[in-house]
C-alpha positions as CSV (number, residue, x, y, z in Angstrom):
1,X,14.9,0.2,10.9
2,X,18.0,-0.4,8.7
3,X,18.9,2.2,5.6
4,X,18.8,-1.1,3.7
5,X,15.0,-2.3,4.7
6,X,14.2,1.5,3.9
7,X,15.5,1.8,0.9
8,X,13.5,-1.3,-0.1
9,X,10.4,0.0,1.2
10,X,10.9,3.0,-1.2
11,X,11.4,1.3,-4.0
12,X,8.6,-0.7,-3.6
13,X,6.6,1.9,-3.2
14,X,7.8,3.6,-6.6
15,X,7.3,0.7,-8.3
16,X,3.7,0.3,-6.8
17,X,2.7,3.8,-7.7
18,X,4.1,3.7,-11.4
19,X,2.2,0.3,-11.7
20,X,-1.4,2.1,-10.4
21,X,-0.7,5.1,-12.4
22,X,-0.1,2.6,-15.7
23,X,-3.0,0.8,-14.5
24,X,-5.0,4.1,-14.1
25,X,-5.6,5.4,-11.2
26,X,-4.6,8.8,-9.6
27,X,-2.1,9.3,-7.2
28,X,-3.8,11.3,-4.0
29,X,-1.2,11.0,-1.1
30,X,1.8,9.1,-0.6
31,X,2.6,8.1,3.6
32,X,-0.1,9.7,4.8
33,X,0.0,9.5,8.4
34,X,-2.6,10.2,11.5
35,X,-2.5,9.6,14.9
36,X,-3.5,6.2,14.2
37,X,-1.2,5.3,11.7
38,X,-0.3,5.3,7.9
39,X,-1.1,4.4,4.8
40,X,1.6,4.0,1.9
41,X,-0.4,5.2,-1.0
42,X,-3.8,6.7,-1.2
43,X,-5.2,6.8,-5.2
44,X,-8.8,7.1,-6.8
45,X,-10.0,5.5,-9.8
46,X,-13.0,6.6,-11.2
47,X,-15.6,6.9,-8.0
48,X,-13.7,4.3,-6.0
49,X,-10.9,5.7,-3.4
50,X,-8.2,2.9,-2.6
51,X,-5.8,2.6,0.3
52,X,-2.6,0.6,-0.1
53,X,-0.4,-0.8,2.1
54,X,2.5,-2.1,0.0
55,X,4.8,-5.2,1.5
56,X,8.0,-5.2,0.0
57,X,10.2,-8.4,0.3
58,X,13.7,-9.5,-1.2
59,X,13.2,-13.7,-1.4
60,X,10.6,-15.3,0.3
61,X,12.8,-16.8,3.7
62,X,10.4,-14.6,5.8
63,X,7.7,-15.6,4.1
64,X,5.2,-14.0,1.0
65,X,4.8,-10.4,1.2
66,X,0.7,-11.2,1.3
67,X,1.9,-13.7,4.3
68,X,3.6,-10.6,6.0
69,X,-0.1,-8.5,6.4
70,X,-1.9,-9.3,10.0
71,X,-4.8,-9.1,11.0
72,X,-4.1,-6.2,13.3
73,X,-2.4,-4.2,10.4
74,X,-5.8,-4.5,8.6
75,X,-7.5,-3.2,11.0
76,X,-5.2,-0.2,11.6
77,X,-5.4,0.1,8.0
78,X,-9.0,0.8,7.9
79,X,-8.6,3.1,11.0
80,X,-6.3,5.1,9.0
81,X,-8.7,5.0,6.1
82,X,-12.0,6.2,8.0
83,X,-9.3,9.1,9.7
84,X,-8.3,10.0,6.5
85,X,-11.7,9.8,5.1
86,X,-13.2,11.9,8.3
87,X,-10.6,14.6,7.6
88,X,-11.3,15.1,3.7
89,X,-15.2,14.9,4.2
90,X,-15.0,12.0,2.0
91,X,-17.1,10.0,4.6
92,X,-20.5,8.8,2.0
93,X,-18.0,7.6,-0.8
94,X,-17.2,4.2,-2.1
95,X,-13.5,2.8,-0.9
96,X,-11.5,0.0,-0.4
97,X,-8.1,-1.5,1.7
98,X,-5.8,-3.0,-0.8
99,X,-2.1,-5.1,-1.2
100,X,0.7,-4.1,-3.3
101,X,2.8,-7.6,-3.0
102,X,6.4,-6.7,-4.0
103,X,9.0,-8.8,-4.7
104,X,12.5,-7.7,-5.7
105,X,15.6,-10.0,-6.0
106,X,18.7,-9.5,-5.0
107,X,20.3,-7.2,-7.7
108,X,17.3,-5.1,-7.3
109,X,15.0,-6.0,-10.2
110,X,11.4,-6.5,-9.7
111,X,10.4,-10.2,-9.5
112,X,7.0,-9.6,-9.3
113,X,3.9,-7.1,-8.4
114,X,0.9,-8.5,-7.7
115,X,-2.6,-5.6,-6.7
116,X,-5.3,-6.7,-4.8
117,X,-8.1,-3.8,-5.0
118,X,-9.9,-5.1,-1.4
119,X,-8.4,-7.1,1.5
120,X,-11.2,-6.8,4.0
């Protein structure tokens, strides 16, 4: 992967955790990765643990970051979720996959940031 599509990964990502932290919930983990995967950013508000997978894009010529999430992602995502889940004991709890959409333009600044709390 390029330094440049990295570097817009991470910014997304910042952007996406100030924007759940404003929005209230807590930050758990940030790229937390198993043998099945990772997730970009675990948080918790009140009883209900979330796991995002944030898509970062610069324009839409690829298509919407929400148009960028298969199928097969989603279901590694909630692989990753029940691993993580199994390995905090966390199993009888109440969670959720969700979407950080990101789009930044091309001098950096954020466009937009939409949250969707469940995706499954």
């Amino acid at each position: 992967m390029s330094t440049a599509r990295v570097r817009l990964g991470q910014r997304g990502e910042e952007l996406t955790a100030t924007e759940l932290s404003r929005r209230g919930y807590d930050i758990v983990a940030r790229n937390w990765r198993c043998q099945t995967g990772e997730v970009d950013i675990v948080a918790r508000r009140d009883s209900v643990w979330y796991f995002f997978e944030v898509r970062t894009r610069r324009g839409t010529e690829y298509g919407t970051p929400e148009e960028s999430l298969t199928a097969t992602k989603q279901q590694r995502m909630v692989d990753v979720a029940l691993t993580y889940l199994g390995k905090h004991d966390l199993l009888d709890l109440d969670w959720r996959i969700g979407l950080a959409a990101v789009e930044i333009d091309r001098r950096g600044q954020l466009v937009r940031l939409e949250l969707y709390e469940s995706i499954t």
